[in-house]
Structures are given as structure tokens and as C-alpha cells.
LUMVEXVEX-841019 format. One line per 2 residues: their letters; for each residue x, z, y of N, C-alpha, C, O. Coordinates in steps of 0.1 Angstrom, whole numbers. Each point is the difference from the previous one (the first is absolute). Example, Ala and Ser with C-alpha at 12.3 -4.5 7.8 and 13.67 -1.06 7.14 Angstrom:
2
as	132,78,-57,-9,0,12,9,0,12,10,7,0  -14,-14,11,9,0,11,-8,8,11,5,1,11
***
This chain:
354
xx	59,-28,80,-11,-10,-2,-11,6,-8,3,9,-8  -20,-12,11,-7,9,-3,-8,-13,-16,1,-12,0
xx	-6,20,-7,-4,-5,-7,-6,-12,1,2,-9,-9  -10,5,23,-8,-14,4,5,-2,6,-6,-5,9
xx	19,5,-9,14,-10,5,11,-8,-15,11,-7,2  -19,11,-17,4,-11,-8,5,-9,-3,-7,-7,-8
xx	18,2,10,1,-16,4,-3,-7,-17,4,4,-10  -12,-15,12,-4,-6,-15,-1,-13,3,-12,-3,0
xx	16,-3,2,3,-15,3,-3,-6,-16,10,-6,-3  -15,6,-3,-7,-3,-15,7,2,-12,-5,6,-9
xx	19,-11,9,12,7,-15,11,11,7,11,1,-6  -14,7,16,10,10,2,-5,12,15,-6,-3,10
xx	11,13,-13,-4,12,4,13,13,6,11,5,-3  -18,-4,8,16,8,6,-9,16,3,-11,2,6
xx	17,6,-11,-2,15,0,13,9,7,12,3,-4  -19,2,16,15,5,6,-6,15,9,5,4,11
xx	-16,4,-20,-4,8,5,-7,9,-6,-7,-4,-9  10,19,12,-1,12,-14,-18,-2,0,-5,2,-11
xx	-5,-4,24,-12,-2,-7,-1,-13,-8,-8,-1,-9  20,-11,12,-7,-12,-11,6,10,-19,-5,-3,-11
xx	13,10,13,5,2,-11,-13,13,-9,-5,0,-11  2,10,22,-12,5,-1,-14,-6,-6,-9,6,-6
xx	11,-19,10,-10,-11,-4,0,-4,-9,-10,-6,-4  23,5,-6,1,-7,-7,0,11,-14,-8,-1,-9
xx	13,7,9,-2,14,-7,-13,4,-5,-1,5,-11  -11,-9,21,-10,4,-1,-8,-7,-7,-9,4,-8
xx	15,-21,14,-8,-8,-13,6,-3,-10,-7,-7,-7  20,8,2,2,-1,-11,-5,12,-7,-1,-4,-12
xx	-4,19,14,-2,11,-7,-11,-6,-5,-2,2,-13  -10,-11,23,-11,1,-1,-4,-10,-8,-10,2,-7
xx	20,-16,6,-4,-7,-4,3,1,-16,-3,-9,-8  9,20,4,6,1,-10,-9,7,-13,-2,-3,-12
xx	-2,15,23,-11,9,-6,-15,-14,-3,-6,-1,-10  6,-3,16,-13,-12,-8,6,-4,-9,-7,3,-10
xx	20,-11,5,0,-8,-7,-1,9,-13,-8,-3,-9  17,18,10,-4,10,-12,-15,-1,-4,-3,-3,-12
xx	-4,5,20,-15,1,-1,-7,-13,-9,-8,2,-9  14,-16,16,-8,-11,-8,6,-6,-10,-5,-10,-4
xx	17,14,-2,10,-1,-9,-12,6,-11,-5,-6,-10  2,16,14,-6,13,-11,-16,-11,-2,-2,-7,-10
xx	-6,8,21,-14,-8,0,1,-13,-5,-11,-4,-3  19,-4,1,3,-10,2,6,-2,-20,1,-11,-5
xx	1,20,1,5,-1,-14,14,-8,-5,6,-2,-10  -5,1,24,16,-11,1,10,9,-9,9,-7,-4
xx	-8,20,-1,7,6,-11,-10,12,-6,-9,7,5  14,-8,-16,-6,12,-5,2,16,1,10,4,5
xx	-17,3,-8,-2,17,5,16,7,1,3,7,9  4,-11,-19,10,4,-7,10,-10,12,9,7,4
xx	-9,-16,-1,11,-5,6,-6,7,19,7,5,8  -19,-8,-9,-3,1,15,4,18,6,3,1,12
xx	-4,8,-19,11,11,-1,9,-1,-1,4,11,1  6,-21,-4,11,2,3,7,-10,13,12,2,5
xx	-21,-11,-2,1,-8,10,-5,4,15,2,-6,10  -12,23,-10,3,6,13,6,4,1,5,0,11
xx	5,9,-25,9,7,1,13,-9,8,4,6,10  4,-18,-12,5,-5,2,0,-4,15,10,-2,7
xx	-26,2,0,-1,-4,14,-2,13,5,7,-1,10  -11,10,-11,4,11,7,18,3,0,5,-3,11
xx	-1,6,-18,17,-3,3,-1,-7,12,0,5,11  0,-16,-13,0,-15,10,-4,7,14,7,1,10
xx	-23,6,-14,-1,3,18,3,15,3,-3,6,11  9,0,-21,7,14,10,15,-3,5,6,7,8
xx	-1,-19,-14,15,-1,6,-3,-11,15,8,-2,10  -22,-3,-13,0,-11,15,-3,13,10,6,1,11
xx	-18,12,-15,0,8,12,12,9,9,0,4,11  12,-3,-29,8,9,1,10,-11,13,10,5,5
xx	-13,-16,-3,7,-8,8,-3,-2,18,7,-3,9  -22,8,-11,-8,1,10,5,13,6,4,1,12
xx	-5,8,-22,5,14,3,17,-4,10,2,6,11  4,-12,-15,10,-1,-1,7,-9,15,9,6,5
xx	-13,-14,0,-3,-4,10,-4,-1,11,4,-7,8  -17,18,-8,-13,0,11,7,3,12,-4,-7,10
xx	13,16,-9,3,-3,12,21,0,2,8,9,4  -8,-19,-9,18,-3,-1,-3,-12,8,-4,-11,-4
xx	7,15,16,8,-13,9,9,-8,-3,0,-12,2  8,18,-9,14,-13,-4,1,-5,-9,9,-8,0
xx	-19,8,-15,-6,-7,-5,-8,-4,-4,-9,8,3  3,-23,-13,-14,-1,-6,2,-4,-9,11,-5,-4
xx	-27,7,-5,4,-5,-14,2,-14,0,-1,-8,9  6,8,-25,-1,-22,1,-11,-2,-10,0,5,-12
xx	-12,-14,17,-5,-4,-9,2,-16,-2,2,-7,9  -4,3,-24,2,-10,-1,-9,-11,2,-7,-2,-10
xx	5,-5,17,-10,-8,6,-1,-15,-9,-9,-8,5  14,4,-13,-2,-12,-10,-3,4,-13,9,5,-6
xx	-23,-8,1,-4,-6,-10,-1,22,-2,-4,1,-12  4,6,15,2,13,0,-13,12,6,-7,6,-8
xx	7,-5,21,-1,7,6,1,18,-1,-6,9,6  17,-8,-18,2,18,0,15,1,7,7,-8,6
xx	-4,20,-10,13,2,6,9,-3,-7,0,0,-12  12,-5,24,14,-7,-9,9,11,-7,6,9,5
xx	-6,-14,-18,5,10,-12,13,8,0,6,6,-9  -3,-7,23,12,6,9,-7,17,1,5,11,-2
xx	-18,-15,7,-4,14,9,-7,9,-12,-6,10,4  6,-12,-13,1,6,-15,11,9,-4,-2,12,-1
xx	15,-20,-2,13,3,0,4,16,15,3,12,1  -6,-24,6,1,15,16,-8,12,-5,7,10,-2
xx	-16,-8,0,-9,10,-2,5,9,-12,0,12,1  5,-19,-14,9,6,-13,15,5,10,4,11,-3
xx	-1,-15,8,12,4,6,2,10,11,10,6,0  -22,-2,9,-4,7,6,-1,14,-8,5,11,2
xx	-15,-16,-12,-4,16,-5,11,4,-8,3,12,0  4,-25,-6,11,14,-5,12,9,4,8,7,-6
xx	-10,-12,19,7,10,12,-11,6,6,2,3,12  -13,0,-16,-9,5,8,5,18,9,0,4,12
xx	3,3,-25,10,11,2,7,1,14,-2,9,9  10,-18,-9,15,2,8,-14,-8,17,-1,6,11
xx	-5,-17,-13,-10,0,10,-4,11,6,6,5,10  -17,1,-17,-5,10,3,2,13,4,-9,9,1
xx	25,-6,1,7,13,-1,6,-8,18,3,9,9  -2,-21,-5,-1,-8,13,-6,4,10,4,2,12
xx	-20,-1,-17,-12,-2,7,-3,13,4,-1,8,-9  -2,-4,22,-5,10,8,-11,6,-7,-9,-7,-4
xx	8,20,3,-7,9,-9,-14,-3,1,-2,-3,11  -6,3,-16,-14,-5,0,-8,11,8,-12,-3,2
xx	16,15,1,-9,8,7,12,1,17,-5,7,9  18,-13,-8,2,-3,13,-7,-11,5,-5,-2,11
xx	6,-5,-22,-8,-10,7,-18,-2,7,-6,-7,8  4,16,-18,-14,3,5,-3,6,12,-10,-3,6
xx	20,12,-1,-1,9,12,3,-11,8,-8,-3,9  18,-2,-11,6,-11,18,-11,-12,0,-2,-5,11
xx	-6,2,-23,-18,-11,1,-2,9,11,4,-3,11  -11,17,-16,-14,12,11,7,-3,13,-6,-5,9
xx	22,10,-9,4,1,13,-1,-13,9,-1,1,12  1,-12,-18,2,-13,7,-15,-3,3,-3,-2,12
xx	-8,2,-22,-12,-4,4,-9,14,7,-10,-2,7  14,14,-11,-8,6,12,6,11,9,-8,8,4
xx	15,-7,-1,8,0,8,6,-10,14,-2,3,12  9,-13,-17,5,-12,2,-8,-9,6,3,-9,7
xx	-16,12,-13,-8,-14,2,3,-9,-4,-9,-8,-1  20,4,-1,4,-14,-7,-1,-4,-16,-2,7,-10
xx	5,-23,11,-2,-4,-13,11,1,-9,10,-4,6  -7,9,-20,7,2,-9,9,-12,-2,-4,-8,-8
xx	19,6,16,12,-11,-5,-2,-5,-15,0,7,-10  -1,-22,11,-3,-7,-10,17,4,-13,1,-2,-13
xx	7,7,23,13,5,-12,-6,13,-4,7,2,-9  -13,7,9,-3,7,-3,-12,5,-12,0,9,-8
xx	-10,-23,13,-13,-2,-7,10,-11,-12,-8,-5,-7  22,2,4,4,-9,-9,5,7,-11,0,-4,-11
xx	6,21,17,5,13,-5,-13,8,-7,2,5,-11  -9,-5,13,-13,10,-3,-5,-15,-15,-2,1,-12
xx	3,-11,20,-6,-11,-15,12,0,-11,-2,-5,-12  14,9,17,13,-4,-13,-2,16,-3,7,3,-10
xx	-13,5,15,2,15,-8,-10,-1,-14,2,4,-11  -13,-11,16,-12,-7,-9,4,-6,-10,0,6,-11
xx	5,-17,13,6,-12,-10,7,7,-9,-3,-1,-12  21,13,20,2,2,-12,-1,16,-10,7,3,-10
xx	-18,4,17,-6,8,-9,-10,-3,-7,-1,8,-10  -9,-17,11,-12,-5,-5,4,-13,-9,-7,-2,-10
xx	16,-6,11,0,-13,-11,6,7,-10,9,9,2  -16,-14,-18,12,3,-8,6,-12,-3,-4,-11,4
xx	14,13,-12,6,-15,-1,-3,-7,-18,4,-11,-2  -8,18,-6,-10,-2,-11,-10,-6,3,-6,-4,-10
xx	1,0,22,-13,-7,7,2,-11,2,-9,-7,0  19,3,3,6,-17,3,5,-4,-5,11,3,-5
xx	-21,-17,4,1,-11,-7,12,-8,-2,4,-9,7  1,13,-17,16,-5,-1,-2,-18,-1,-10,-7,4
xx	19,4,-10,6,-13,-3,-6,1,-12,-7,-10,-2  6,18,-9,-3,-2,-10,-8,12,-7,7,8,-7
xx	-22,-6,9,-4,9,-7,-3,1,-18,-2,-9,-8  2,12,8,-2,5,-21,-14,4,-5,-1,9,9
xx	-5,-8,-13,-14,5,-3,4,5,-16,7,-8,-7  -11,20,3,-1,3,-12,-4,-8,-13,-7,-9,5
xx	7,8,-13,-3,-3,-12,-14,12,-6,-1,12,-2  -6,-24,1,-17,12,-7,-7,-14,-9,3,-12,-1
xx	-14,20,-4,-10,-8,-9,-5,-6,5,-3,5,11  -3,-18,-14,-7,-9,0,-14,4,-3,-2,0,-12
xx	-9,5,21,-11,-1,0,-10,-12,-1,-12,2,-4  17,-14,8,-11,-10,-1,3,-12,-18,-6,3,-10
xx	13,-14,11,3,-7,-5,10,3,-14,13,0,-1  -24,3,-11,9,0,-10,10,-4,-6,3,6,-10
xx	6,-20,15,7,-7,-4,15,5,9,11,-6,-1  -12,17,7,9,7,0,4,15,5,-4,5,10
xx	10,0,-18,0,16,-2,0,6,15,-8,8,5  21,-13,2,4,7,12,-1,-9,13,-5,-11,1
xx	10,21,8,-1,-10,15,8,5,7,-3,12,2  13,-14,4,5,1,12,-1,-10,14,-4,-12,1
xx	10,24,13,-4,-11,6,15,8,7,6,11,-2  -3,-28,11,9,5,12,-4,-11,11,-7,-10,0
xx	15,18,11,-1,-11,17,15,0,4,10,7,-4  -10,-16,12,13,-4,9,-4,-5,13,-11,0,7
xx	23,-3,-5,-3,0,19,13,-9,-5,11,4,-4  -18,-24,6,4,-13,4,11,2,10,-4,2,12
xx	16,-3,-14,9,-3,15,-2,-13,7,0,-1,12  -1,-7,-19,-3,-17,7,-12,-2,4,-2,-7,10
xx	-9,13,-17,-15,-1,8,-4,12,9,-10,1,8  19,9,-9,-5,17,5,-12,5,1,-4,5,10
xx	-4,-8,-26,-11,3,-4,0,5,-10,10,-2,-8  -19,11,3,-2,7,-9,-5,-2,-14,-12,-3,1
xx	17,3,-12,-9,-10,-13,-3,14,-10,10,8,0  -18,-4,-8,-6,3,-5,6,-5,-15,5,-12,-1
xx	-5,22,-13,-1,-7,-9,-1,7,-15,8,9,-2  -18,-12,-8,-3,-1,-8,5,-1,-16,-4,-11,-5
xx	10,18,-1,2,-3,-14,-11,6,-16,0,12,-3  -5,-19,-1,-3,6,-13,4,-5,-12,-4,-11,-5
xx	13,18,-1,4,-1,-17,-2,10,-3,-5,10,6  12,-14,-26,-2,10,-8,15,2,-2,8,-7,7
xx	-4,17,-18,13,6,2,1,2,-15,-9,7,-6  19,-12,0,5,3,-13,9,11,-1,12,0,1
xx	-20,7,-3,2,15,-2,-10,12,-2,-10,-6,-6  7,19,8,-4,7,5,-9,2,12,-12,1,1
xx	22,0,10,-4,5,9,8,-9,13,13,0,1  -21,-8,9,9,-7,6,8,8,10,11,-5,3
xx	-14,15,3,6,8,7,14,5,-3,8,4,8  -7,-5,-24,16,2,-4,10,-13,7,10,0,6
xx	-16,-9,-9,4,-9,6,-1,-8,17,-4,-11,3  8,22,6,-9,1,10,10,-4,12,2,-9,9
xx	7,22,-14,22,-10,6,-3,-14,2,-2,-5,11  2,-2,-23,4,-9,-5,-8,-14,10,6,-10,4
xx	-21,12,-2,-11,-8,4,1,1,14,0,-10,7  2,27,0,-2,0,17,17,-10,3,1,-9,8
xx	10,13,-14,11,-12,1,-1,-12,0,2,-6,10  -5,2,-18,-4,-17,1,-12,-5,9,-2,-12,3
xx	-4,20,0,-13,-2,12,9,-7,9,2,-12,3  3,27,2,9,3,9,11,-11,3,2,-4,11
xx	4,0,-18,9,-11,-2,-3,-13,3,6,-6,9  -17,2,-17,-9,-15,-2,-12,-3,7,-4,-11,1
xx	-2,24,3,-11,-5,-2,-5,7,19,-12,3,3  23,-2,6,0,4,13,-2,-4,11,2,8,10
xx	-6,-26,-8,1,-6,7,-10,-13,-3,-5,-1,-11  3,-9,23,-14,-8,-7,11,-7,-3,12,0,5
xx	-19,-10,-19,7,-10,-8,-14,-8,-9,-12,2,3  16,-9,-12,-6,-7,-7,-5,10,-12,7,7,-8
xx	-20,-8,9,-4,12,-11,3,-4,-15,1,8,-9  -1,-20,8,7,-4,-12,12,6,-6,1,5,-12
xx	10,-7,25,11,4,-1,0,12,2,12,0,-2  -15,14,5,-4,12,-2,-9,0,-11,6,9,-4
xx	-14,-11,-3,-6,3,-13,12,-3,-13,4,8,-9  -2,-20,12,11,-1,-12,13,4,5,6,-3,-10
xx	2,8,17,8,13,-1,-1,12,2,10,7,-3  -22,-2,8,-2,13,-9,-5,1,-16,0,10,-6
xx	-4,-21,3,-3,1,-15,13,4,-9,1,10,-7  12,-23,11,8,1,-6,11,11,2,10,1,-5
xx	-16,7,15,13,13,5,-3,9,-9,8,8,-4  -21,-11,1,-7,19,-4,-8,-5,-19,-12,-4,-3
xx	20,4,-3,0,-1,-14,-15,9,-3,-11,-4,-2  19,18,3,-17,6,-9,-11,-3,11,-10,7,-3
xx	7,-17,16,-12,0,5,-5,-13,0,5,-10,3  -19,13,-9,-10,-14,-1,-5,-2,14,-9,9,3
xx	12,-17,5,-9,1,13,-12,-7,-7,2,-3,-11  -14,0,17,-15,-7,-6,-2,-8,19,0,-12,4
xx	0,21,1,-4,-6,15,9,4,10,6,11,-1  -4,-18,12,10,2,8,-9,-2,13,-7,-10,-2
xx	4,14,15,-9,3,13,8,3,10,8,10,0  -8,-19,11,10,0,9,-12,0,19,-2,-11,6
xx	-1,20,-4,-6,-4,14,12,1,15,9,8,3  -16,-19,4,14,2,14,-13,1,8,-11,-5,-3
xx	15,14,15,-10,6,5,8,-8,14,12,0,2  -23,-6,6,0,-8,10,5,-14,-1,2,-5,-11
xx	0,0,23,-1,4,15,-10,8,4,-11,2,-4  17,2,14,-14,5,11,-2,-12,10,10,-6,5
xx	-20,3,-3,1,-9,11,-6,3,11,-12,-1,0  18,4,9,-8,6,14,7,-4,11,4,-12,-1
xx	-1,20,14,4,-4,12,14,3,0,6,-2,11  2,6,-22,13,5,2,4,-10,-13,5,5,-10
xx	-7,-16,10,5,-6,-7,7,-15,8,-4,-6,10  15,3,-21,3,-14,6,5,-7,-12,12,2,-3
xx	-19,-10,-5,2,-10,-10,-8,-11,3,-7,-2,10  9,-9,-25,-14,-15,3,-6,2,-9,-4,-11,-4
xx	0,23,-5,-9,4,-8,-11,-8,9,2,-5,11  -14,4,-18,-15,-7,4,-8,9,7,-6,-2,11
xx	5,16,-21,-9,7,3,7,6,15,-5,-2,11  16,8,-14,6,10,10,-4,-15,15,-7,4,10
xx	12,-19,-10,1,-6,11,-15,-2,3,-1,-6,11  -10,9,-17,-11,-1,4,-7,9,7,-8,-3,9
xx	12,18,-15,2,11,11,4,3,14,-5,5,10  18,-11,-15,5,-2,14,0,-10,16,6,-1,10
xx	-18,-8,-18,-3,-7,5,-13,6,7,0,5,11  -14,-5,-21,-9,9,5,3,9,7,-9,3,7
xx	19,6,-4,4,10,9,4,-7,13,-7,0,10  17,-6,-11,1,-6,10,-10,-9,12,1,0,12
xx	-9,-7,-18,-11,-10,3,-15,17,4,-12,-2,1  20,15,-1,-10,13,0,-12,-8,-10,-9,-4,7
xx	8,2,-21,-13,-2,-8,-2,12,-5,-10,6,-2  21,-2,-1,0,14,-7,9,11,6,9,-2,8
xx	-13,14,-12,9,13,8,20,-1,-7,7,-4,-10  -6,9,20,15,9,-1,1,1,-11,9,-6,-6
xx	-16,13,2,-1,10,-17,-3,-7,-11,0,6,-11  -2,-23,12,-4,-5,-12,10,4,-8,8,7,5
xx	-7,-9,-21,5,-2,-7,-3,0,-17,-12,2,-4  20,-4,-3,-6,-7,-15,14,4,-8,11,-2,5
xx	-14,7,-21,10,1,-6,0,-12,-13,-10,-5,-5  21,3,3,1,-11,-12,6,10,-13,8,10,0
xx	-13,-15,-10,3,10,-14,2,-8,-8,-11,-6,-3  23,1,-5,0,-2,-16,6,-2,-9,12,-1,-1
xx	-24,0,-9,7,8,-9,4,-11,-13,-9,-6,-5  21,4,2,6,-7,-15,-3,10,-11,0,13,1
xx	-2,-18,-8,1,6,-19,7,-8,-7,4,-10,6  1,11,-18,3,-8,-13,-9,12,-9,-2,12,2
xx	-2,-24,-13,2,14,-19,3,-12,-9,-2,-12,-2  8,27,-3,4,-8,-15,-10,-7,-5,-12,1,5
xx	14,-9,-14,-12,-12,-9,1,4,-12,-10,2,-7  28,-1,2,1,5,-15,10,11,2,1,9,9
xx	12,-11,-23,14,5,0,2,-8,-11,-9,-4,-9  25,3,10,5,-7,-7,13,6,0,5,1,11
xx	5,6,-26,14,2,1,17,-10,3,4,-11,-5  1,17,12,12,-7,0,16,6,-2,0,12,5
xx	9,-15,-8,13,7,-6,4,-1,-11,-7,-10,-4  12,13,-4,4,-1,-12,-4,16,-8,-6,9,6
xx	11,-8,-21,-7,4,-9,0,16,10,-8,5,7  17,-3,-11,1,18,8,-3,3,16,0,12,5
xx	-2,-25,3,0,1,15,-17,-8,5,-3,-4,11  -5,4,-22,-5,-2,5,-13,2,11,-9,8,-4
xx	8,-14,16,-13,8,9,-10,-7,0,2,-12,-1  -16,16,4,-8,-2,-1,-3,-3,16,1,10,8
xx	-4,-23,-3,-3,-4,12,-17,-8,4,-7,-4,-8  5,5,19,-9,-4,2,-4,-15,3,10,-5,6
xx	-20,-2,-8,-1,-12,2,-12,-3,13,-11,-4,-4  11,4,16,-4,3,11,-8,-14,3,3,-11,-4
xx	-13,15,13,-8,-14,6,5,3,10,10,6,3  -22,-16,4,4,-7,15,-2,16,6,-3,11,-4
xx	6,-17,17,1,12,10,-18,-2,9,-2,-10,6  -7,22,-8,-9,-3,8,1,5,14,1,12,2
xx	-2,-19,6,-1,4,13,-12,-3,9,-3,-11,4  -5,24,-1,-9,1,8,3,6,19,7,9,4
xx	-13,-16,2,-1,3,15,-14,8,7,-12,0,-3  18,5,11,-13,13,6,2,-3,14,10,-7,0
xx	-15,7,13,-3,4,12,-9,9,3,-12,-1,-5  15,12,13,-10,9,6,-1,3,15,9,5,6
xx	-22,-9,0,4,1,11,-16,1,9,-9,-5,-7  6,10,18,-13,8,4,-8,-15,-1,4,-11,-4
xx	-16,15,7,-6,-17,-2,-1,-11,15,-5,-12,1  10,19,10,6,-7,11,9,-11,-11,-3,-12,-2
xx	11,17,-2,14,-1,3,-2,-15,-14,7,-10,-1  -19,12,-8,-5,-8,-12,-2,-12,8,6,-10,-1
xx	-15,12,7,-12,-12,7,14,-7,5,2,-12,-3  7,19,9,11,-10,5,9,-11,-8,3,-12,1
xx	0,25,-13,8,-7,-7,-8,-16,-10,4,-11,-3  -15,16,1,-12,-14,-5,1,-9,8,2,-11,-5
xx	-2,13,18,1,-10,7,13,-8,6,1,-11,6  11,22,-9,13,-5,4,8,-7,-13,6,-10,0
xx	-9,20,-10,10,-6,-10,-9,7,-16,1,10,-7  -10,-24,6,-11,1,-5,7,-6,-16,-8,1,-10
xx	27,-9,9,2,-6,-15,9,20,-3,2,4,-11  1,0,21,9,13,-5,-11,9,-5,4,11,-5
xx	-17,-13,4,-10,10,-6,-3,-3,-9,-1,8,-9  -3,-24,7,-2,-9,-11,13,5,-11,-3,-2,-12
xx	15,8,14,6,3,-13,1,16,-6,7,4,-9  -17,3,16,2,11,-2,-7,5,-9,-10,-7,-3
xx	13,21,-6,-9,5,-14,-15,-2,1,-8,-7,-6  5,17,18,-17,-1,2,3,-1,18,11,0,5
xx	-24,-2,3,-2,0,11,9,10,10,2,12,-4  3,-16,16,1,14,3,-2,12,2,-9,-2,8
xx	9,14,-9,-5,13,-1,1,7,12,10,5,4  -23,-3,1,-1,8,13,3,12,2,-8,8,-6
xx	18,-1,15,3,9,1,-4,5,15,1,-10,8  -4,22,-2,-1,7,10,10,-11,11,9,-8,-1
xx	-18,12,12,12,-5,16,6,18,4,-3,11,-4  15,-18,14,11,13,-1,-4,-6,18,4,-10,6
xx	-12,21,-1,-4,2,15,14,11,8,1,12,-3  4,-17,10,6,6,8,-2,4,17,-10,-7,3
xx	14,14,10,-1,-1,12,10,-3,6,9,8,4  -8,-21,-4,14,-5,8,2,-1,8,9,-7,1
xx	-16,13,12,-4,7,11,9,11,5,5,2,11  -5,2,-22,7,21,7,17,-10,-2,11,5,2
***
């Protein structure tokens, strides 16, 4: 089925072809590299976080290409993406790719030598005249995949970000950040810590903080309820502010939920108001901070805990200004709750032709 053979019937989409998957690859790369861009223009985080928040999406898109890699031409299977409330890949084809590379070895000692295989290409296309067996063009892409990915590059289940100083906001010394990868949303969240550290140096205590992240703080939940149990896990650490971003949906043509935005897309596509290619990202982001502290325990145990406010939650849309004028006019109370207007980002032009 060729790309403008899509089926989109308004909440669901069916993908059953290495150019729709080619397609999809292409705009999620693309759609992704803008949001980096107006995240930054946009002041939606500061210098200090917005470096660490491409860092995190780049991960994100060398393990989506290392999948592209991975696929392009395997007949007997496809990726899974997750099509509700989602649109990235299902947190299966993460796992596959960790599991691949650490057999990459015993793979690669499999695969037909990279300069036999180059000779039987010449011989087949000039020679032969013919075109290069798509099993073979699947051999030349898995020699790719597994000499070229590293597996340090993909985006696990739970990434860790170092512990460093606090450049902006005096009210707390340090900052760490970490990301995960949602099993029940199969989305990606972003996230944010700054406290101070009774001690020295918080890095001595560094075991102690990437564990309890790791433990508590790995999955979406009530930021409440992650603020006050990491408070209470981690004795010498003052958190001050706690920052949690979930990055999407995507909403485009490969989706199938009753989100507003995503069914209004798929509606304008359908009714042709808008291209193939629309699409729009949703972003956001919760906070808590502390207000005061206050101790609790008895004489020799006691800790020093935090006394936390409401949770602020702001909402983002980005999406080209087609895709705006639509949403104004489709689902004009889902904009009405959002931080500022939506934010215009680039259209992702494709030839759905070839």
C-alpha cells in the first residue's frame, strides 16, 4: 500500500507498508527537531534544562532511526507503533533493539562479509542488469544497524542524568535531571530535580539519589506522590523544586485515539482540508516547590521534610499555522486551556508520489 493509500477514517489508521513506515520516521525526526527548537525560543525551560532536554531527545531520535535502520527492508517484520494518546514507538521496539545489540557480535560474525557483499551488488546491477533482492538489500541494512548503532545510544526505560550545579535559581544548590519511557502511555517524560544536599558535596551521595529516582520516581504518577517519596527516601536531600515534562502525543495521520486535537486532524485530513503530513505536538509540563520545611521523627531520627504546594500544570501545542487556524476553529475550549497560544512550528512537506 503506497503512502496515498492511508486509510484514516477519522480515529484510526492502519500502516502496513515499509514507505508508510519510511514516512513516519521522517516525521517524527522532523517533527521533533522543531519542538527542540521552540522549547528553546519559546523559554518554555531554561538554558540549563533546555540542554539537557535535547540531550534526552536526541537519544529518543537515534534509537527511532536505529529502528528505521532496522527494518527498511525486513519483509517479515514491522515496527509497532503505538497509535493511542502516543504516536512513538511501542516500548517493546526499545527492549528489541537493547537485545539485538547485545548479541550484536555473535549477529554479525552471521552476516555475509561486507566486501562479498559489495561485489555480488556490482555483479547484480552491472553486469546482471538487474535489481538488487530486497533479502539482500535487508543484509547490507542489518550489516549497518549492527556495526553502526551503539547501544549507549538508546533510550532505555530509564535514563539518569548526572548531578551538577545549579546555574540559575538560588534557592537551590544542585540539579539533576532524569527521563523514562511510560509503559502504559509509551511516551516519553522528561524530568527535573533541584535541591540542596546536607553535606559537602552531593555527588557523594549520588548511589543513593540515582536509586531512588530509579525506584520511585520511573513512571508517570501523581507528582505529589513522587515529590513526597523522594523527599522521604533521601534524608540528606532538600529537593526545592520538582519538573516533570511528558512529551506528546503526536497527533497526526498514524494515530488512533478521541483526543480533540489528534480527532480534528484526522478529520481535516480526511474531509482533504489539510495534507497527509499535518500534525501537532502536545507538551506538559507539572511542577511542585517547596513553600517551607518542617522536621519530623523523634529526638535522634529526626528529618527534615518538605512542605510542598499545589502542583502547577501548564499545557503547550505546536503545530505549523495550517494546522492552528484549524485547531481555532475545531477545538477552540482545548486552546482556551492552554499556558500561551499555540506555537507555530515549520510544516513537514513530503512526495507521496514516488
Amino acid at each position: 500500500m503506497a503512502l496515498n493509500q492511508i486509510v484514516t477514517p477519522l480515529d484510526s489508521a492502519t500502516l502496513d507498508s515499509k514507505e508508510q513506515y519510511e514516512f513516519y520516521h521522517n516525521m517524527i525526526d522532523f517533527a521533533f527537531k522543531q519542538l527542540i527548537v521552540a522549547v528553546q525560543r519559546q523559554a518554555i525551560c531554561n538554558k540549563q534544562e533546555v540542554l539537557l532536554f535535547k540531550q534526552y531527545c536526541d537519544l529518543l531520535l537515534y534509537s527511532i532511526d536505529a529502528m528505521r535502520i532496522k527494518y527498511k527492508y525486513d519483509e517479515e517484520d514491522n515496527m509497532k507503533v503505538d497509535l493511542t494518546d502516543s504516536g512513538f514507538p511501542n516500548y517493546l521496539e526499545f527492549r528489541y533493539l537493547f537485545n539485538d545489540l547485545e548479541l550484536r557480535g555473535e549477529y554479525l560474525d552471521k552476516l555475509t562479509p561486507i566486501d562479498d557483499l559489495k561485489a555480488e551488488f556490482l555483479h547484480t546491477l552491472m553486469h546482471k542488469k538487474q535489481a538488487v533482492k530486497q533479502s539482500k538489500l535487508f543484509q547490507a541494512a542489518s550489516i549497518v544497524y549492527y556495526s553502526s548503532v551503539k547501544k549507549q545510544f538508546i533510550f532505555n526505560r530509564f535514563v539518569q542524568g548526572k548531578i551538577i550545579k545549579n546555574e540559575g535559581d538560588a534557592q537551590a544548590n544542585y540539579v539533576t535531571s532524569w527521563s523514562f519511557y511510560d509503559v502504559s502511555h509509551n511516551r516519553p517524560f522528561i524530568c527535573f530535580m533541584y535541591f540542596n544536599y546536607d553535606g559537602n558535596d552531593a555527588n557523594d551521595y549520588k548511589t543513593e539519589i540515582y536509586e531512588v529516582l530509579k525506584t520511585v520516581a520511573d513512571r508517570d504518577m501523581s507528582l505529589d506522590m513522587m515529590s513526597h517519596t523522594i523527599d522521604r527516601k533521601l534524608p540528606k536531600v532538600l529537593p526545592k523544586l520538582i519538573k516533570r515534562i511528558d512529551l506528546g502525543p503526536i497527533h497526526n495521520v498514524f494515530a488512533k485515539d478521541e483526543n480533540q486535537i489528534t480527532h480534528a486532524i484526522l478529520q481535516g485530513i480526511g474531509k482533504k482540508e489539510i495534507a497527509l503530513e499535518a500534525y501537532a505536538i502536545s507538551l506538559k509540563i507539572d511542577e511542585v516547590q517547596s513553600e517551607n520545611e518542617f522536621k519530623e521523627g523523634g529526638f535522634f531520627s529526626k528529618q527534615t521534610l518538605q512542605k510542598w504546594g499545589d502542583v502547577y500544570k501548564k499545557r503547550y501545542v505546536f503545530a505549523p499555522h495550517r494546522i492552528i487556524q484549524l485547531l481555532h476553529n475545531k477545538t477552540p475550549e482545548v486552546l482556551h486551556k492552554l499556558e500561551k497560544a499555540p506555537i507555530e512550528v515549520a510544516e513537514f512537506k513530503i512526495d507521496i508520489k514516488k
